[in-house]
N, C-alpha and C positions, 0 to 999 in steps of 0.2 A: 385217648389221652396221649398227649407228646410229649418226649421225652425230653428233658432239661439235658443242658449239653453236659452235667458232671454226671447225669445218668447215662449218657452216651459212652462215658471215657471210663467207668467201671471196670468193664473185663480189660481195659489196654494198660491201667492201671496195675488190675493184680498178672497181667503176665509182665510187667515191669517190678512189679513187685519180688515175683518168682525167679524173674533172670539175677537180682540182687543178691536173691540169694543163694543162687546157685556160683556166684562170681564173689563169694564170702567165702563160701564153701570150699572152693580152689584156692582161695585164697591161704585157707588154712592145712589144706594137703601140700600148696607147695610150700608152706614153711617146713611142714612137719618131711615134706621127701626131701628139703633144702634144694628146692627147683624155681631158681628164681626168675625164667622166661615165664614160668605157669604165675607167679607173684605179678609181676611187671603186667602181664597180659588180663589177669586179672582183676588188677588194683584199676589199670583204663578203664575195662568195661562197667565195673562200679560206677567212678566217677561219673563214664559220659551215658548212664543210665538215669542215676540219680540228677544230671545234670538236665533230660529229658524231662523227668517225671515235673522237674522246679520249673522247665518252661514251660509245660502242657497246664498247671497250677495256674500259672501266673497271664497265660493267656486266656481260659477258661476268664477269672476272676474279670478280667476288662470286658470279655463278653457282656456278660452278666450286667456290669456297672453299665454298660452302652445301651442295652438292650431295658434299663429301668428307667 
């Protein structure tokens, strides 16, 4: 059996997933130590995480519609 490419993207998924929220998580120790390099650096890696996860989404989908 072969794997559909959104079965493919799973685990790269939930380690995107787990960096998000590890880069929330700092996000919330540097308010709480008032370290706003630790805020800045981790507000970016959110961003261009999530900004990832909505490309890998979005080209997945055209896959899919090409491939029907």
């Amino acid at each position: 059996m072969e794997k559909t490419p959104r079965q493919k993207l799973l685990p790269s998924l939930f380690i995107f997933i787990g960096m998000i929220i590890i880069g929330i998580n700092s996000i919330i120790k540097g308010i709480d130590q008032h370290e706003t390099w630790r805020i800045v650096l981790a507000s970016i890696s959110v961003v261009m995480f999530a900004i990832g996860i909505a490309l890998i989404f979005i080209y997945t989908k055209k896959q899919e519609k090409a491939s029907v």
